[in-house]
C-alpha positions as CSV (number, residue, x, y, z in Angstrom):
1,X,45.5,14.3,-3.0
2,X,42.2,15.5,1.6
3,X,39.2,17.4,6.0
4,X,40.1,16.7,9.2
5,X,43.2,16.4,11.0
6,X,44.1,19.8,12.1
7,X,46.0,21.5,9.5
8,X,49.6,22.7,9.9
9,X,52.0,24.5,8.1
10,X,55.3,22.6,6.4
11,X,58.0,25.4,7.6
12,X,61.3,23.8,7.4
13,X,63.6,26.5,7.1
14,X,67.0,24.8,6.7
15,X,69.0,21.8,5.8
16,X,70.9,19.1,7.4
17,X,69.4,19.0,11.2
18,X,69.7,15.8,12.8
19,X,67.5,16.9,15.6
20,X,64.5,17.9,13.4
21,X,64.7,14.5,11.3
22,X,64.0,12.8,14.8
23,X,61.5,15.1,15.2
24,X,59.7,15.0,12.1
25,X,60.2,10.9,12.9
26,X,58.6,10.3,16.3
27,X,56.5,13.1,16.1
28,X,54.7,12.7,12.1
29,X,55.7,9.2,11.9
30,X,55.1,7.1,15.3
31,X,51.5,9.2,15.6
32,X,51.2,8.9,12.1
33,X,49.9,12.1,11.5
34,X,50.8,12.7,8.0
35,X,48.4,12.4,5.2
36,X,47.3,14.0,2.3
37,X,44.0,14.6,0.8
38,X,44.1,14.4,-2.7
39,X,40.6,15.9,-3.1
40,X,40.6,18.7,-1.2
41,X,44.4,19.0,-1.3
42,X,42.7,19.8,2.2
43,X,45.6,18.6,3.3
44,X,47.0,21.0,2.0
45,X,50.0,19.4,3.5
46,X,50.4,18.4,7.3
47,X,53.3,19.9,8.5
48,X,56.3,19.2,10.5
49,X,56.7,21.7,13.0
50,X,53.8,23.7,13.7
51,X,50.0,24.1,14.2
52,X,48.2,26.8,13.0
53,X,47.1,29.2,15.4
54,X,43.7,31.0,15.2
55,X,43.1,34.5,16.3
56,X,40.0,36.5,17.2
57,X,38.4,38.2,14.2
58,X,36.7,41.3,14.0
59,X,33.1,39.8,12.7
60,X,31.4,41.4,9.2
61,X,28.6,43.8,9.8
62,X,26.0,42.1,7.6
63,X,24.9,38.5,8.3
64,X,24.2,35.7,6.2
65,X,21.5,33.3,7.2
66,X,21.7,29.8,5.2
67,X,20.3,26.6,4.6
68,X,21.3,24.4,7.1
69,X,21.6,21.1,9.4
70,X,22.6,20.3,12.6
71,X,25.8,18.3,13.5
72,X,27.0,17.2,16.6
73,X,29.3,19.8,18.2
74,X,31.8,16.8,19.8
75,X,32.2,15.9,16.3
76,X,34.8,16.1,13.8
77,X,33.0,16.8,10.8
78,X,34.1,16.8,7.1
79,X,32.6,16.6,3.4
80,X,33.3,15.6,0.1
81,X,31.0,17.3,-2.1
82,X,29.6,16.1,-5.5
83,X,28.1,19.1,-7.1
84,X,24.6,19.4,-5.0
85,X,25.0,16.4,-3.5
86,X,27.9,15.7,-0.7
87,X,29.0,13.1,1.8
88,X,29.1,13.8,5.6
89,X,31.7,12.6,7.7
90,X,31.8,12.7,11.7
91,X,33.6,10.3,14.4
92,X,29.8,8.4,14.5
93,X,30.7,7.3,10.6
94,X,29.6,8.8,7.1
95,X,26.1,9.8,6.0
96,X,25.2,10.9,1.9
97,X,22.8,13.1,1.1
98,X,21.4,14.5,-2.1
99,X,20.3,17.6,-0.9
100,X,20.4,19.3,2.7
101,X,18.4,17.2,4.9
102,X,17.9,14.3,2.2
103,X,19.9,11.6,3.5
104,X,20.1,8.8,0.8
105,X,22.2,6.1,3.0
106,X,24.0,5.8,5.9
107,X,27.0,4.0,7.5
108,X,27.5,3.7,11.6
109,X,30.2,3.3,13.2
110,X,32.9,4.9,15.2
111,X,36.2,6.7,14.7
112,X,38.2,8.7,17.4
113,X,40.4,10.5,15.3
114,X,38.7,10.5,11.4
115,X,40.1,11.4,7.9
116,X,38.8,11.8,4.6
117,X,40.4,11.6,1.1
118,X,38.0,12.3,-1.9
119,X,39.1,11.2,-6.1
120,X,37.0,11.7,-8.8
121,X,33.2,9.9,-7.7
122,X,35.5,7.8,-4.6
123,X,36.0,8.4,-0.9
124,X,38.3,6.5,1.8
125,X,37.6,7.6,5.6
126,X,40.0,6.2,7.8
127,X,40.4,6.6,11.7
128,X,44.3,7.7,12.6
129,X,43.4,6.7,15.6
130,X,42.4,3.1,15.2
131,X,42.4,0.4,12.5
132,X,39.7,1.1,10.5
133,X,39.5,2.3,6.5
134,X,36.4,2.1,4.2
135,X,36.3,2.9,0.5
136,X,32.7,4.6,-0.8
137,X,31.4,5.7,-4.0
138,X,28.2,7.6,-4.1
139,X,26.2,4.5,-3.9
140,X,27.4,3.3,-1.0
141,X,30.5,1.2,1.1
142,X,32.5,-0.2,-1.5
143,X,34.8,-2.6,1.0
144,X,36.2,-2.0,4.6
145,X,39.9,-2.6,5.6
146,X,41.3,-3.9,9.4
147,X,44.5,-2.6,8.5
148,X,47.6,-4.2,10.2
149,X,48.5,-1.3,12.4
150,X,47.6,2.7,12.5
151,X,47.3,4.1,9.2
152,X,49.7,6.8,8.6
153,X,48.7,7.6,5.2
154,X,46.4,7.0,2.4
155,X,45.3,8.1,-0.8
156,X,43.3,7.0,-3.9
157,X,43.2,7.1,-8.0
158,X,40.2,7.7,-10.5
159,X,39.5,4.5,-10.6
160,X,38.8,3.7,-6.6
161,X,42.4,1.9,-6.1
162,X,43.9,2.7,-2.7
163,X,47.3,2.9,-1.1
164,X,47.8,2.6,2.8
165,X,50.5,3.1,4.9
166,X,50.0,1.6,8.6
167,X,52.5,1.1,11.3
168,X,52.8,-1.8,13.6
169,X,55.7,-1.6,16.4
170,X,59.1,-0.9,14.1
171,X,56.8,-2.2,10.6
172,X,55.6,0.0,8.1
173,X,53.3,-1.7,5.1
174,X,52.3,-0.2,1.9
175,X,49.4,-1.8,0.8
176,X,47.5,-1.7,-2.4
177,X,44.0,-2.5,-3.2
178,X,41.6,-2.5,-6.3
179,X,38.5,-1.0,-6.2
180,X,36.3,-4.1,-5.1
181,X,39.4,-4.3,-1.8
182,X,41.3,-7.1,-3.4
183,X,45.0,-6.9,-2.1
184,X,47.1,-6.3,-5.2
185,X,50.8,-5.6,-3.8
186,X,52.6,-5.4,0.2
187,X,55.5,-3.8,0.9
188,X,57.3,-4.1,4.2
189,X,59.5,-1.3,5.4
190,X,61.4,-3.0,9.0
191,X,64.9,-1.0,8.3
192,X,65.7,1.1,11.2
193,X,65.6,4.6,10.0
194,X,63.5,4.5,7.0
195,X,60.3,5.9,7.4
196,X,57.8,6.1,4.3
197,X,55.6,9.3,4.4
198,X,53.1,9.5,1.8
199,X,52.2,7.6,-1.6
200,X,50.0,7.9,-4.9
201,X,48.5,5.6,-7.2
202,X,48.9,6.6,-10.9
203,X,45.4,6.9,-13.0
204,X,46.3,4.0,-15.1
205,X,46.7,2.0,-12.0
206,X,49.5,0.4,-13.2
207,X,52.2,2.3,-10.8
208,X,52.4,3.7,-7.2
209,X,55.3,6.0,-5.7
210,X,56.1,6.1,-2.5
211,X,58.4,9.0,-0.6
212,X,60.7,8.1,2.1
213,X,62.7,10.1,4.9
214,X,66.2,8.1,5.1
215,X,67.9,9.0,8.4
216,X,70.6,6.4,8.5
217,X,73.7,8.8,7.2
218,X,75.0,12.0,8.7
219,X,72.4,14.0,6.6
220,X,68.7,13.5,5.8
221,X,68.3,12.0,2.4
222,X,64.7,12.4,0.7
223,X,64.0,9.8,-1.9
224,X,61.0,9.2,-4.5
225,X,60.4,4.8,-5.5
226,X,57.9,3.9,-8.5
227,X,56.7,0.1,-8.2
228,X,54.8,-1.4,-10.4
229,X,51.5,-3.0,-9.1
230,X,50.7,-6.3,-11.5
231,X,53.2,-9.0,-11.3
232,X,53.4,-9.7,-15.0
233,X,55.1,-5.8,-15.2
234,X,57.5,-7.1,-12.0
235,X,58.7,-9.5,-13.1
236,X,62.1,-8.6,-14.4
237,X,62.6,-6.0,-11.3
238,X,63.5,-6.6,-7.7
239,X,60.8,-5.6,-5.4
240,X,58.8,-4.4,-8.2
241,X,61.1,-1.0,-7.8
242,X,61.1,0.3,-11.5
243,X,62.7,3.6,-11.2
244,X,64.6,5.1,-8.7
245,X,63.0,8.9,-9.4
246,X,64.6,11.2,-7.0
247,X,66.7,11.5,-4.0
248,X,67.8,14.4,-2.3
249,X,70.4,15.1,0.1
250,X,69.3,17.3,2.8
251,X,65.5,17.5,1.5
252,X,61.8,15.9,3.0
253,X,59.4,15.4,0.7
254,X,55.8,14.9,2.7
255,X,54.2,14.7,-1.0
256,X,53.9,12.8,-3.8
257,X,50.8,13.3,-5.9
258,X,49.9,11.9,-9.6
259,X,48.5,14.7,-11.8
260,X,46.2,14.9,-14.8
261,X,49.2,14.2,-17.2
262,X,50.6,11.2,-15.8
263,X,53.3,13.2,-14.4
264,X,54.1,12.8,-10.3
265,X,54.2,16.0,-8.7
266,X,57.0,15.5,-5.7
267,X,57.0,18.8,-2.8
268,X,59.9,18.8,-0.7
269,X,61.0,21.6,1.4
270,X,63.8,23.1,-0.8
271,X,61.4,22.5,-4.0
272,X,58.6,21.1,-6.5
273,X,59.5,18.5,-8.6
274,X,58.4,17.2,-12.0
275,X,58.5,13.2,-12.4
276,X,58.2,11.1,-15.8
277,X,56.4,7.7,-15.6
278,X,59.4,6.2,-16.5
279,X,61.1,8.2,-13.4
280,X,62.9,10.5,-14.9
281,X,62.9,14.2,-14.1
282,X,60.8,16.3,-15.9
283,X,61.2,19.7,-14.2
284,X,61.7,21.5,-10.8
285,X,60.4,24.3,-9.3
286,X,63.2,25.7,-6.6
287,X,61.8,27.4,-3.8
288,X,63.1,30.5,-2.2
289,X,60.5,30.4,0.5
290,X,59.0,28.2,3.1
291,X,55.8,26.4,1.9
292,X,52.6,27.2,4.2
293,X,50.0,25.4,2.3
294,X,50.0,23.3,-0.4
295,X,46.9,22.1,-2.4
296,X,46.5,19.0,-5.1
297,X,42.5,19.0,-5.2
298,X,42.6,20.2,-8.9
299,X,44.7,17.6,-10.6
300,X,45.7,20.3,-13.2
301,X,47.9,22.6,-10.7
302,X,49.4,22.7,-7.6
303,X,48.8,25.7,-5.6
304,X,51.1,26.6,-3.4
305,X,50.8,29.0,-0.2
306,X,54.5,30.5,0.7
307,X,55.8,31.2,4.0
308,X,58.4,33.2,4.7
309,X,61.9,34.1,2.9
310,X,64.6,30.9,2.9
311,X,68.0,31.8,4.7
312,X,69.9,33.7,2.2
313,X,67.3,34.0,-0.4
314,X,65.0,37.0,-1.3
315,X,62.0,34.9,-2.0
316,X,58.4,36.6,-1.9
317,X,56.0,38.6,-0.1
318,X,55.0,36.0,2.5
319,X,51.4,35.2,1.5
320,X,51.5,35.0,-1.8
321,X,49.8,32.1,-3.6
322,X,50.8,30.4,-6.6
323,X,49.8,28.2,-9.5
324,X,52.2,25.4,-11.5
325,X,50.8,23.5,-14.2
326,X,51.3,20.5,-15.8
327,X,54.8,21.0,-16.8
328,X,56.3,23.0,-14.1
329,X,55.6,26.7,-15.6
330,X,53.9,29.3,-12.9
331,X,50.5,30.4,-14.4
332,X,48.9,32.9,-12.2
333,X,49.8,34.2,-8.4
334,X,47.2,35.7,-6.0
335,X,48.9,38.3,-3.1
336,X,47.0,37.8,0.3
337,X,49.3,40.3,1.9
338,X,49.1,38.2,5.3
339,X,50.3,34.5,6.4
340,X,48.0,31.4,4.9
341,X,46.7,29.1,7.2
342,X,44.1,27.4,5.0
343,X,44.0,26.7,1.2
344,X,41.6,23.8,-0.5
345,X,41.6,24.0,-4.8
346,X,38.8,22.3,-6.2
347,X,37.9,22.4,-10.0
348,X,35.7,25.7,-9.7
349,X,38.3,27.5,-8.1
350,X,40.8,27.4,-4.5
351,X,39.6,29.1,-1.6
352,X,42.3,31.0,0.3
353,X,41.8,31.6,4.4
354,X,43.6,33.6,7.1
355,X,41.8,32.5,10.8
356,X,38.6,33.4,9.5
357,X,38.8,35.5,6.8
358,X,38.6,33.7,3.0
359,X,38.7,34.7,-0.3
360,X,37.5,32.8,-3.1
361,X,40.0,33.0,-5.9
362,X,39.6,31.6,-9.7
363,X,42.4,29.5,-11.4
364,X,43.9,32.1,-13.5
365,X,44.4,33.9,-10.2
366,X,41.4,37.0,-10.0
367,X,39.7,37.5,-6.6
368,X,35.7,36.3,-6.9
369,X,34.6,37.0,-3.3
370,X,35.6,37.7,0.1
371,X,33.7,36.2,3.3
372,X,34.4,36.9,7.0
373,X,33.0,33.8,9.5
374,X,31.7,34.8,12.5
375,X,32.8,31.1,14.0
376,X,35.6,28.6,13.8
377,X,34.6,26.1,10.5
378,X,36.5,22.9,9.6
379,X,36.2,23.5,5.6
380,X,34.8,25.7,2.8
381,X,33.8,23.6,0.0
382,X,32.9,24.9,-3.6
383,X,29.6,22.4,-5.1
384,X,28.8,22.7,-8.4
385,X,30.1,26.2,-8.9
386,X,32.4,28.2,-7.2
387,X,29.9,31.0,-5.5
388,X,27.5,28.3,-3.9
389,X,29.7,27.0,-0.8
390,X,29.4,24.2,1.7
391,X,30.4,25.7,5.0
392,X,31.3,22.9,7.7
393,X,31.6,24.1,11.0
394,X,31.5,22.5,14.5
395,X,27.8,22.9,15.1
396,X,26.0,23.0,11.9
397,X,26.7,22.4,8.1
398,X,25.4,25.5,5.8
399,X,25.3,26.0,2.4
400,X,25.9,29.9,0.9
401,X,25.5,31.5,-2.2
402,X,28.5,34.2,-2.4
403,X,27.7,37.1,-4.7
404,X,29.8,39.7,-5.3
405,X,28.9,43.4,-5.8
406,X,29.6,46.3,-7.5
407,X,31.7,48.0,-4.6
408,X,33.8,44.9,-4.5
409,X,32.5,43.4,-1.1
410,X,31.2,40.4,-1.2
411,X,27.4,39.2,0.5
412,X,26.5,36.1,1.3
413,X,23.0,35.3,0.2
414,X,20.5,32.5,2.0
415,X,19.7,29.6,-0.2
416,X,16.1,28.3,0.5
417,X,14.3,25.8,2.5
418,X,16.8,25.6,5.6
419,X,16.6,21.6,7.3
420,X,18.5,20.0,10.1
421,X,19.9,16.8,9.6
422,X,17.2,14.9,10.9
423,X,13.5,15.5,10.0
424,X,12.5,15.8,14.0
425,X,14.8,18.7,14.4
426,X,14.5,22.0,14.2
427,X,15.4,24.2,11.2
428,X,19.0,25.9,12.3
429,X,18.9,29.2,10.7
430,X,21.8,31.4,10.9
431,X,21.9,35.3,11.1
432,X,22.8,37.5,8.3
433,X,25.8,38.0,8.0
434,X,29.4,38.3,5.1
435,X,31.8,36.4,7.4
436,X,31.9,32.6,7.6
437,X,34.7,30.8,9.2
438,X,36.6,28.9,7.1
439,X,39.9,27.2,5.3
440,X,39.0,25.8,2.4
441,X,37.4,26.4,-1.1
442,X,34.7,28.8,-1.8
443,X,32.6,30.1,-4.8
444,X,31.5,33.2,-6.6
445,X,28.9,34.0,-8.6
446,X,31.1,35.1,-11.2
447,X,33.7,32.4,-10.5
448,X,35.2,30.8,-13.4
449,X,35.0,27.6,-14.1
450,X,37.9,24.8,-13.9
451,X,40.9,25.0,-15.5
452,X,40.1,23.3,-18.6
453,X,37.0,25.5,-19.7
454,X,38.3,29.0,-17.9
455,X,36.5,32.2,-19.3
């Protein structure tokens, strides 16, 4: 599930508030500010309430000069990254480049407020604040959307297919398209009081779900709708609506994300659920604390950051991170000891970050390194293992190798032959230094490797 919009934390403490659901309806819906990456799970996911707040940080004594390039400081800079090679996103459009400073292709164009959602070898950028969604493989644009509204939220499969969510006036449409932008199914949501949040494509492409926030009774309901997307697998149900697979009083659910099973993970605020393909329930995960963070980019777990306590429950030490696999069961937990305010899993490993202080952290839930920025970055992206990190920040894009020593601190180490991004500029070189500011995925040299081949 995806750099960025600013990320917030989902912090609903309670049930059955009227006020918050119009809230949550003018404020996420009308601006159409909830999304969810599912490559990053950089999206770790947007949240209702609040914004993260960033405080000063006491900066590491030892600095870390990298390879770098130069972005524009105005922009709003993100990555996907495939092993050594990685995509660049700003509001001026998307550049790809095989190495730092190798630019194999470029795409112009502008954006005012952009987003980017990365699956397997396929990217969508879209621009919240416009019209505007293109689909990219590491070749090149694949197709370009004028949606019919603002996109609210999108997200794609293995297999390039993409599902959109725009709003126009009172009108929400959920839209799917193949890989070559062929429209393959519409939905229109016009009922006053139903607002659809976020949806997922399933890896067969065969199905999509789609969350919704129902307002229309006394309480808040929360329900989960599978559709199928060919019309020879409609045709014997209305609206394409095959299973009805969950609906919660008094519960949001901001996320619904296929995983590597076939199962759909569903998060609401009172817990994680486990969802069939044929829509039944599978499992669920109550919670007994607020969720902070929440991240999908590893299609085998979902990694959850936990606020604090719930009313009335003990819950956990606030800070604590935790893994679920495939069928619900927690397989490893990571204590931070302090509030999460950014959290990206990637196959090498998640990358946990308080202001600007991160911790690289292996799937089975052991500490690989520790880095301290020295300024604000937008993302902290693992490449093709988890101690060599992409560092995004708002000036310059970096590349450091993390290492981590006998005493347990961890250096950051230069890689070699530092360029800018364009061949006219001058080579940006950082100072040395262990702190990086970051919120998203990092590496160690003795990071493990994903989840299917952990040592």
């Amino acid at each position: 599930m995806g750099r960025k919009n600013p990320r917030m934390k989902l912090n609903i403490s309670n049930k059955s508030l009227t006020v918050l659901v119009c809230v949550l309806a003018v404020v996420c819906l009308v601006a159409g500010g909830l999304y969810i990456d599912t490559f990053y799970g950089k999206g770790m996911f947007q949240s209702f309430l609040s914004q993260m707040g960033q405080k000063e940080t006491a900066p590491s004594e030892e600095t870390a000069p990298a390879e770098s390039m130069a972005v524009d400081i105005s922009s709003k800079a993100t990555m996907a990254v495939f092993g050594k090679e990685f995509l660049l996103c700003t509001k001026d459009g998307v550049k790809y480049y095989t190495s730092m400073g190798d630019q194999k292709w470029s795409d112009t164009f502008n954006m005012t407020s952009p987003v980017l959602v990365q699956e397997g070898e396929y990217i969508a950028v879209g621009d919240m604040g416009g019209k505007m969604v293109r689909v990219y493989n590491r070749d090149g644009m694949l197709y370009d959307l004028q949606a019919e509204g603002s996109p609210v939220q999108f997200a794609l499969n293995e297999s390039g297919y993409l599902s959109l969510i725009t709003k126009s006036g009172n009108a929400y449409r959920i839209r799917i398209y193949n890989a070559k932008g062929t429209l393959l199914k519409e939905r229109v949501e016009e009922s006053s009081g139903i607002y659809p949040l976020s949806s997922d494509i399933s890896d067969d492409s065969k199905a999509f779900a789609v969350s919704y926030l129902d307002t229309t009774d006394i309480a808040p309901i929360g329900r989960v709708l599978l559709f199928y997307i060919s019309a020879d697998d409609s045709e014997n149900y209305t609206d394409s609506i095959f299973a009805a697979a969950l609906e919660k009083t008094n519960e949001i659910i901001p996320v619904v994300s296929y995983r590597k099973n076939g199962a759909l993970a569903v998060i609401s605020d009172m817990a994680v659920y486990g969802i069939g393909s044929d829509g039944s329930e599978l499992w669920n995960y109550p919670l007994e604390n607020t969720i902070d963070q929440a991240a999908l980019g590893n299609k085998e777990y979902i990694v959850l950051a936990l606020g604090d306590s719930m009313a009335d429950k003990d819950g956990r030490a606030k800070g604590t991170v935790c893994w679920l696999d495939g069928s619900g069961k927690e397989k490893a937990s990571f204590e931070t000891g302090e509030s999460v305010t950014y959290l990206l899993s990637s196959e090498k490993g998640v990358v946990i970050g308080n202001d600007r202080s991160y911790t690289g952290v292996t799937h089975s839930g052991s500490e690989n390194w520790n880095y301290i920025a020295t300024a604000d970055m937008n993302d902290l992206i693992p490449m093709e293992k988890l101690n060599r990190v992409m560092a995004v920040g708002k000036e310059q894009v970096s590349i450091y190798d993390m290492t981590k020593a006998q005493s347990g601190e961890t250096t950051a180490k230069p890689t070699e032959n530092p360029q800018t991004e364009n061949a006219s500029e001058e080579k940006t070189v950082e100072n040395n230094t262990s702190a990086g500011d970051q919120k998203e995925t990092g590496d160690g040299e003795k990071a493990e490797p994903s989840v299917e081949n952990e040592e």
